[in-house]
C-alpha positions as CSV (number, residue, x, y, z in Angstrom):
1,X,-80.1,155.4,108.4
2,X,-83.0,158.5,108.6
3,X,-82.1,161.5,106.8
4,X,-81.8,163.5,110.0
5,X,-78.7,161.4,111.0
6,X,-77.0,162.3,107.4
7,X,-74.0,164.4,107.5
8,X,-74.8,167.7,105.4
9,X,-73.7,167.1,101.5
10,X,-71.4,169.5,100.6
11,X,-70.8,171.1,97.0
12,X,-67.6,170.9,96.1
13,X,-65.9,172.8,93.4
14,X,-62.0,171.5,91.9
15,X,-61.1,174.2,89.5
16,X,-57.8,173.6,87.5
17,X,-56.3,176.2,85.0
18,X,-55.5,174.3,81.8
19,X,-52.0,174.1,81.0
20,X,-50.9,177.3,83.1
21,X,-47.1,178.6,82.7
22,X,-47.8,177.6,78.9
23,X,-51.6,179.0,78.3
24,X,-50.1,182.8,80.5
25,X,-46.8,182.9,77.5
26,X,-49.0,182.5,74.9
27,X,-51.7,185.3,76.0
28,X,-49.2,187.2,76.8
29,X,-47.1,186.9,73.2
30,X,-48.8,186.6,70.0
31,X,-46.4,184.8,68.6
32,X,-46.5,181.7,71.1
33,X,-50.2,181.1,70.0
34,X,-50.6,178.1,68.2
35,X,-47.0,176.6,68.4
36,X,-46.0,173.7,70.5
37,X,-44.5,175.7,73.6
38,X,-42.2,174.3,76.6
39,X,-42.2,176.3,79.4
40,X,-38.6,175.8,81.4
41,X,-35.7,173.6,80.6
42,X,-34.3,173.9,76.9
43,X,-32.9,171.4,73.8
44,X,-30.0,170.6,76.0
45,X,-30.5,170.7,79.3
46,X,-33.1,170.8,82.3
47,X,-36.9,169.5,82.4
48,X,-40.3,170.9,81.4
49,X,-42.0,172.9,83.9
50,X,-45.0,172.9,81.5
51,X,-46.2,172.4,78.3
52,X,-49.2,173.8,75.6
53,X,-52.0,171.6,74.5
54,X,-50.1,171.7,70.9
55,X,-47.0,170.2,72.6
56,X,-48.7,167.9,74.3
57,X,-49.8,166.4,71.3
58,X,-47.1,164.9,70.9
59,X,-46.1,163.2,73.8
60,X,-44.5,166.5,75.9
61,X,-45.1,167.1,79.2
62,X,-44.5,168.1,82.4
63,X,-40.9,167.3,84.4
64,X,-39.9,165.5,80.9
65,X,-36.1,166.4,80.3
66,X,-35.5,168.8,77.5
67,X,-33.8,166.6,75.3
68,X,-36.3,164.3,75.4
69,X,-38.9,166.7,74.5
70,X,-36.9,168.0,71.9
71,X,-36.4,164.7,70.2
72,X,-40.5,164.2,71.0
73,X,-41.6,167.7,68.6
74,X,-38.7,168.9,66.8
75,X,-40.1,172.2,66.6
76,X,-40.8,172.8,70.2
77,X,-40.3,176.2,71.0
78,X,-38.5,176.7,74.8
79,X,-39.3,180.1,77.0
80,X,-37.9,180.5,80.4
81,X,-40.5,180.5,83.1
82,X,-41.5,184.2,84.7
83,X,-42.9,182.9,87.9
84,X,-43.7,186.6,89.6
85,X,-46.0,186.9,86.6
86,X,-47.5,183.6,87.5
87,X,-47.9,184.4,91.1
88,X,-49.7,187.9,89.8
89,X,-52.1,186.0,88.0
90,X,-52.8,183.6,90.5
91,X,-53.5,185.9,93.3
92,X,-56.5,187.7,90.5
93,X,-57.4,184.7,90.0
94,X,-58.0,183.6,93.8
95,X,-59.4,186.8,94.4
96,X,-62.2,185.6,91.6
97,X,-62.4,182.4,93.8
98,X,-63.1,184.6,96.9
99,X,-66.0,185.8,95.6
100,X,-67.8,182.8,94.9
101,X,-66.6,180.6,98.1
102,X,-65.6,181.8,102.0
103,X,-63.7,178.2,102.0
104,X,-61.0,178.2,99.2
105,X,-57.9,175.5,100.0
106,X,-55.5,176.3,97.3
107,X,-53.6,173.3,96.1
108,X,-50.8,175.4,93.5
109,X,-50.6,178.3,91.5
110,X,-53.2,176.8,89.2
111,X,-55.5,174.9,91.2
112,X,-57.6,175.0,94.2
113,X,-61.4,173.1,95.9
114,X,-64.0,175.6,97.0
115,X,-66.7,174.6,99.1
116,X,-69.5,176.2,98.0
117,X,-71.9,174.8,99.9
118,X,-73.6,178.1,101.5
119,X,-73.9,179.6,97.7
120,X,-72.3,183.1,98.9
121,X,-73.1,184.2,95.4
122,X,-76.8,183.4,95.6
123,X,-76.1,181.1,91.7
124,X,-78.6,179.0,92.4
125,X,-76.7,175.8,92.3
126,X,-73.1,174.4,92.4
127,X,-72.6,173.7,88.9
128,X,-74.1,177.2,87.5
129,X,-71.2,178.6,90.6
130,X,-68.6,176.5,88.4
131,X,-69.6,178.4,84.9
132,X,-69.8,181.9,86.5
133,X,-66.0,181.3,87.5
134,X,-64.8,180.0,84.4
135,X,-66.4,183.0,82.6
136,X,-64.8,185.4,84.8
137,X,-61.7,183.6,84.4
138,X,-62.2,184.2,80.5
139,X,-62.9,187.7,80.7
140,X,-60.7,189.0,83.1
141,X,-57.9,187.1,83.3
142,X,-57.8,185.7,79.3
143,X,-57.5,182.4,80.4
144,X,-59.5,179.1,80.5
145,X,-60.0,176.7,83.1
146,X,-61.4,173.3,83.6
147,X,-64.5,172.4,86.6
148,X,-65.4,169.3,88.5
149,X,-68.4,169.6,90.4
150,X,-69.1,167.1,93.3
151,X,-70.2,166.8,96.9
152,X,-66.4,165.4,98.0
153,X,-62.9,166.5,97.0
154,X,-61.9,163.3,95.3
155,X,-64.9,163.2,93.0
156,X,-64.6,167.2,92.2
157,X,-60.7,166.4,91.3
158,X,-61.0,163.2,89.0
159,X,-64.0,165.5,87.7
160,X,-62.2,168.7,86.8
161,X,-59.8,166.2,84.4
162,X,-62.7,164.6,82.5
163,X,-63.3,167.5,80.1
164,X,-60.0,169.4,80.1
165,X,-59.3,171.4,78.0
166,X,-62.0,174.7,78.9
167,X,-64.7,172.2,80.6
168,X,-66.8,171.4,83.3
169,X,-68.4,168.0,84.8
170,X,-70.4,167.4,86.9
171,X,-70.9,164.3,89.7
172,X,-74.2,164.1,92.1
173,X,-74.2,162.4,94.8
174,X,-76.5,160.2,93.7
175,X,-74.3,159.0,90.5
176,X,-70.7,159.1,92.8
177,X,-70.7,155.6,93.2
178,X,-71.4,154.6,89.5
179,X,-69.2,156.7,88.1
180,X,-66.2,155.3,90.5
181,X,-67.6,151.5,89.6
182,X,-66.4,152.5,85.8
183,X,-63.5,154.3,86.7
184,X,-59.7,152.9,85.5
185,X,-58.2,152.5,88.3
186,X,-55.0,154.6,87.3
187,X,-57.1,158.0,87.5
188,X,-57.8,157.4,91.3
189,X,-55.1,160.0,92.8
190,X,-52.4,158.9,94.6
191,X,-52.6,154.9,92.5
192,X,-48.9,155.7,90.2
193,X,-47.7,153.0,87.8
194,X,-46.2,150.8,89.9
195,X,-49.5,150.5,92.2
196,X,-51.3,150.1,89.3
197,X,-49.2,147.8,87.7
198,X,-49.9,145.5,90.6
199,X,-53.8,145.9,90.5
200,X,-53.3,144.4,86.9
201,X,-51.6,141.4,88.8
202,X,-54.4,141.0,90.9
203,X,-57.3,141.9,87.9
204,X,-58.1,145.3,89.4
205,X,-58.9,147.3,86.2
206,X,-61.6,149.3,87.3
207,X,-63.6,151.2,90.7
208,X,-65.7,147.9,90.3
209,X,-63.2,145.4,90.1
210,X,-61.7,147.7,93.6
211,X,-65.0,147.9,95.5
212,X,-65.4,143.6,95.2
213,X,-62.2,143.1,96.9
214,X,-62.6,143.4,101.0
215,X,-60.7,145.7,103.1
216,X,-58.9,142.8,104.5
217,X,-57.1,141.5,101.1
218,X,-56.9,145.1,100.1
219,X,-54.5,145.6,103.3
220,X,-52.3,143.0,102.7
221,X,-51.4,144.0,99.4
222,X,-51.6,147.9,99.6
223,X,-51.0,148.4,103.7
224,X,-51.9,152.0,104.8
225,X,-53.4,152.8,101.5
226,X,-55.8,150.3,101.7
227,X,-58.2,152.2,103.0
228,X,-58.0,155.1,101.2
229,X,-58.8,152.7,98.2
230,X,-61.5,151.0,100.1
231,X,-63.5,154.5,100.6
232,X,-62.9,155.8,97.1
233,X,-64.5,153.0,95.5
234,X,-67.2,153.8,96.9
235,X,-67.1,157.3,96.2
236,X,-66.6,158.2,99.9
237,X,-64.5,161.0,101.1
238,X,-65.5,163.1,104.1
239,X,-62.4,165.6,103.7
240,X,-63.4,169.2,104.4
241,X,-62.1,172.2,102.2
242,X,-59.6,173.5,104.4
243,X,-58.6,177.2,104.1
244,X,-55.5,176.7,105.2
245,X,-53.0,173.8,104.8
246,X,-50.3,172.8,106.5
247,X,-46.8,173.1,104.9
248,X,-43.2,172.0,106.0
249,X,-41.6,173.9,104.1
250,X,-41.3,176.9,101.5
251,X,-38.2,176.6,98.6
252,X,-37.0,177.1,95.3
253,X,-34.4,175.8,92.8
254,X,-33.0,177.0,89.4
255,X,-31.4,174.6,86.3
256,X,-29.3,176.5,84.2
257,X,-28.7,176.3,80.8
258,X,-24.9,177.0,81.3
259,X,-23.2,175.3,84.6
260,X,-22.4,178.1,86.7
261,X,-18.4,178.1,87.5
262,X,-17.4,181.6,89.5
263,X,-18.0,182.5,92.9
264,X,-20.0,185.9,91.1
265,X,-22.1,183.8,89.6
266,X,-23.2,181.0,91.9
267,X,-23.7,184.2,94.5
268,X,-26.1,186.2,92.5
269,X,-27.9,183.2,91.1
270,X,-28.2,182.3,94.8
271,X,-29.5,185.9,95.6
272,X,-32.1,185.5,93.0
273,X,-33.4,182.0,94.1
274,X,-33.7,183.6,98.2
275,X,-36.1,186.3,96.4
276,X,-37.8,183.7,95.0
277,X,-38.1,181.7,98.4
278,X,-39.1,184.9,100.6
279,X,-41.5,186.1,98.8
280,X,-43.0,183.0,99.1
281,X,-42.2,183.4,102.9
282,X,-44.4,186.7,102.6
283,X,-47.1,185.3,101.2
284,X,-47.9,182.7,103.5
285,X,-47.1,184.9,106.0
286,X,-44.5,182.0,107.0
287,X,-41.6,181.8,109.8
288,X,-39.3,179.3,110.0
289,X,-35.4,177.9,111.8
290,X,-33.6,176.2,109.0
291,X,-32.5,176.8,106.0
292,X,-31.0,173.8,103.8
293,X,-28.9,174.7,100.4
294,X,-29.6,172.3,97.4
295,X,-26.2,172.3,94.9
296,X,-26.3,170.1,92.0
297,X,-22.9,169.6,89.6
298,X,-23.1,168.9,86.1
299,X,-22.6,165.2,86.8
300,X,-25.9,164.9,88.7
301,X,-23.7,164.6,92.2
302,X,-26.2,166.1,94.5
303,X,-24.9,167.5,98.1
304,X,-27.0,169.6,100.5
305,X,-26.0,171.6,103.4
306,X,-28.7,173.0,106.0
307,X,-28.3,175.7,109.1
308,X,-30.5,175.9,111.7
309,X,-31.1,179.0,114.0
310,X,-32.5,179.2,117.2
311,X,-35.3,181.3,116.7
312,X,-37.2,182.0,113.3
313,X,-35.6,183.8,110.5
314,X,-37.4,186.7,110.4
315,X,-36.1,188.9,107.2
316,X,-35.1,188.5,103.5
317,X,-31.3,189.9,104.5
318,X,-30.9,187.2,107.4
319,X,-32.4,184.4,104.9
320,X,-30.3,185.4,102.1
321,X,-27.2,185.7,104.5
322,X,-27.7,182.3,105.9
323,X,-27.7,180.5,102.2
324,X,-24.3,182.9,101.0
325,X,-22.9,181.2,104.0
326,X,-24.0,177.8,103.4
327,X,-22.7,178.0,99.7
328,X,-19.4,180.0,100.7
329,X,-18.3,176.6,102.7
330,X,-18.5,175.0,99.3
331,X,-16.6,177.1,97.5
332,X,-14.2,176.8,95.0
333,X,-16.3,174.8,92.9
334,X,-14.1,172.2,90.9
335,X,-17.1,171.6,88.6
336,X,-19.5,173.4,87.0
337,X,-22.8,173.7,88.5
338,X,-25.9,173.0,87.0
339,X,-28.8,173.4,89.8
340,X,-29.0,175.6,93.1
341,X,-31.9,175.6,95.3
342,X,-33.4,176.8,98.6
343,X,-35.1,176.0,101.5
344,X,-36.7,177.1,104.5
345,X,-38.3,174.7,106.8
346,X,-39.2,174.2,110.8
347,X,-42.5,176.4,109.7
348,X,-44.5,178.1,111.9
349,X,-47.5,179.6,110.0
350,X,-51.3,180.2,111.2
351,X,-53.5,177.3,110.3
352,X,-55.9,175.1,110.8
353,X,-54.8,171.4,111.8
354,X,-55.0,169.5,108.9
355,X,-56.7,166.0,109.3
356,X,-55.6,162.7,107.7
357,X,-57.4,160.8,104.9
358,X,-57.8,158.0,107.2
359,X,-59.4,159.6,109.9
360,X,-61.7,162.0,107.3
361,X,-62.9,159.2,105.1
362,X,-65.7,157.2,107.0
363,X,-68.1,154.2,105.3
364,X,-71.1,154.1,105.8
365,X,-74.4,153.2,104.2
366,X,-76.0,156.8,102.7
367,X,-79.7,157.3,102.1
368,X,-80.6,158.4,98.5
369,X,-79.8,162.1,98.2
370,X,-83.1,164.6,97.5
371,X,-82.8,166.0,94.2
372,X,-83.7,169.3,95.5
373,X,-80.1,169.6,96.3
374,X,-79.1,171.3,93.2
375,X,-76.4,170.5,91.9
């Protein structure tokens, strides 16, 4: 193929803040610093939303029930989550993003791929684009994050992991395919233990072991995802950064501590989850037709109840009215309640369309990349 049929490389930034909820309660209390720290959930009930480097040291982590945690570091030390402080710090820190990339796609609170491609910033090069945000992270923000540099989104993820905590690597395009061939195959994204527990069956260890096995057998063990996992060992994926993603749907829920038994109660915990939900609403500047209660007893038995209107919801006092209604239908409660959550979905929201992996993800034969590309 000659270089002036190449599809433009793109520089591709994955920047993940290292351990989040956890590393925000510790800057923010002195005390926290240094201890093994759960964020959410407690010693008897509910799971982990997050946990510090010094809990994960022993075997604590995220959506692990507190019990189990508990029983994992006896002196884990529980705070409940303060996610409007969260959402403050994650707007400063995409407005940090903004300056070094016009093509940000957020993926959480914590986490997001920049293209920086066009080197708004004039850095000089990708990875020296990577440092300047993790020291403005650092300085302005008291927090650390981790980098993976790359020319695709799957090679920036798998990168920003490989040095966590406070680190940064870096894959060129010219070392993307290597660096898959040695890969264990459990780190590919989207390959959970039960895929990879049947790669084992079939000897798949490794990106090499993946690549050596044709699209054809691949397919009739793995189906649809067969060729994700075709592309990806070979360190293929044409994805763009999208600055806007599609979502179905924007929601909340809440596990108490203490099942929630009076009609008071469930209604103002209920009024505090829609504040949750519509600010969220706000932010993506989000409409949608149905709303769809979550209520969860203290025996696990789970029942949901959802209203749809004709047109969109269009205010905080009409959402929150909608879910006191759904929840009023359910009342008396003959049990004690231990999770309420809420939804709204049928979203309308300005975007681009979002394209599938399949379609994105294209072999094909690529001509050794200049170096002059800095990366």
């Amino acid at each position: 193929m000659g270089q002036e049929n190449q599809s433009p490389v793109r520089k591709i930034l994955h920047i993940d803040m290292d351990a989040f909820y956890a590393s925000v309660e510790q800057r923010d209390n002195p005390d926290l610093r240094g201890v093994p720290l759960a964020v959410g959930g407690s010693a008897k009930r509910g799971v982990v939303a997050a946990a510090s480097y010094e809990a994960r040291r022993y075997g604590v982590k995220s959506a692990m029930p507190g019990a189990v945690a508990r029983r994992r570091c006896p002196d884990l030390v529980f705070v409940s989550p303060r996610f409007d402080v969260y959402r403050d710090v994650s707007r400063s820190l995409h407005s940090i993003f903004a300056r070094f990339s016009n093509t940000i796609e957020p993926l959480a609170l914590d986490e997001a791929y920049l293209d920086v491609s066009d080197d708004i910033s004039n850095s000089g090069s990708a990875t020296s684009t990577a440092e300047q945000i993790r020291v403005a992270i650092r300085e302005e923000l008291a927090l650390t994050a981790s980098a993976g540099v790359s020319y695709n989104k799957f090679l920036a993820k798998i990168a920003s992991d490989q040095n966590k905590p406070n680190g940064i690597f870096v894959i060129r395009p010219q070392e993307g395919p290597d660096f898959v061939a040695g890969l264990p195959i459990r780190r590919f994204h989207g390959v959970g233990p039960r895929t990879a527990e049947k790669m084992a069956g079939l000897a798949i260890q490794t990106g090499a072991d993946l690549r050596a096995r044709p699209l054809e057998e691949l397919e009739q063990y793995f189906g649809k995802m067969a060729h994700y996992l075709y592309r990806a060992a070979r360190g293929i994926d044409d994805r763009p950064v999208k600055a806007h993603r599609e979502r179905k749907s924007i929601g909340a829920e809440r596990t108490y501590s203490d099942d929630l038994h009076t009609e008071k109660d469930l209604l103002a915990a209920l009024d505090e989850i829609a504040y949750t939900v519509w600010r969220r609403v706000e932010q993506n500047d989000a409409a949608g037709r149905t709303i769809t209660l979550k209520l969860r007893y203290r025996d696990f038995h789970q029942l949901t109840r959802a209203h749809s209107d004709a047109r969109p919801i269009d205010s905080e006092e009409r959402f929150r009215f909608l879910g006191r209604q759904l929840l009023e239908r359910l009342l008396p409660v003959d049990r004690g309640v231990r999770l309420l959550g809420l939804t709204l979905s049928n979203l309308s929201i300005e975007k681009e369309d979002s394209s599938s992996l399949d379609n994105a993800l294209k072999v094909e034969e690529r001509a050794p990349v200049q170096e002059a590309l800095l990366f």
